[in-house]
C-alpha positions in Angstrom: 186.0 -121.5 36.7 185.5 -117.8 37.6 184.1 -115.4 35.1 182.9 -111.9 35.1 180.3 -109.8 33.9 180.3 -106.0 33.7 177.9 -104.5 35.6 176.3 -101.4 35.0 173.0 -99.0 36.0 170.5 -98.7 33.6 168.5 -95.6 33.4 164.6 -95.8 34.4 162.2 -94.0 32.0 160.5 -92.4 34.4 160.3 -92.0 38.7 159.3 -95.1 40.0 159.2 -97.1 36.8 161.3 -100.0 35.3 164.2 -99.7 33.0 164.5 -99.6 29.1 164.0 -102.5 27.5 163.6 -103.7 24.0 161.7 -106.9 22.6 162.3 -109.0 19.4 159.1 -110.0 17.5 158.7 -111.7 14.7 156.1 -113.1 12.1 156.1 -117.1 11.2 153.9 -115.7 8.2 153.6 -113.1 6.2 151.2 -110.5 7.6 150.6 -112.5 10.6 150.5 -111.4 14.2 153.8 -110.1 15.9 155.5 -113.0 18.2 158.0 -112.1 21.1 161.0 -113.8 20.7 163.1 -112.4 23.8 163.5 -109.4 25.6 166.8 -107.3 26.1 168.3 -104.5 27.9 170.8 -103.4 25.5 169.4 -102.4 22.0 172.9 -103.6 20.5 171.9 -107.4 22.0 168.3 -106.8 20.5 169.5 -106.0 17.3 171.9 -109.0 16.9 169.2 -111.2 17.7 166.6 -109.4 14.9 169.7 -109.6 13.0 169.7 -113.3 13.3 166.2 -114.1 12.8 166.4 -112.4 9.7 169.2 -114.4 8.2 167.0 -117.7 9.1 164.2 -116.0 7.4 162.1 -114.2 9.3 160.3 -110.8 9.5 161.5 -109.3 13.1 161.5 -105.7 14.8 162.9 -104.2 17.9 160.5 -102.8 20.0 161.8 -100.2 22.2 158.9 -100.0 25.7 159.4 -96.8 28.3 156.5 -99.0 30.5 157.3 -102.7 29.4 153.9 -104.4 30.2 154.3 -107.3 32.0 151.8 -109.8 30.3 153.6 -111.7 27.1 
């Protein structure tokens, strides 16, 4: 089976540097530290996934990173 995917540029935020990206997070308990759940390219797919977490329970962000460090 064939599919395909769009494919498209994404802008860098700065010369030499990596594109946008934004992380999920979320806390197992309440005014605990901040866990990465996943990282996205598209701040729609981000916030379906926060949007998720929350309907399971959770308290999530997006994090939106210029310079996304690479250490998780």
């Amino acid at each position: 089976m064939n599919s395909t995917q769009a494919c498209y540029s994404v802008a860098v935020s700065g010369p030499g540097s990596i594109a946008r990206q934004y992380r999920v997070q979320y806390q197992s308990v309440k005014d605990g530290d901040w866990t990465m759940f996943a990282t996205f390219r598209s701040r729609d797919l981000a916030e379906d996934c926060q949007s998720q977490l929350a309907k399971r329970g959770y308290e999530s962000r997006v994090v939106a990173y210029a310079i996304c460090p690479t250490a998780v």
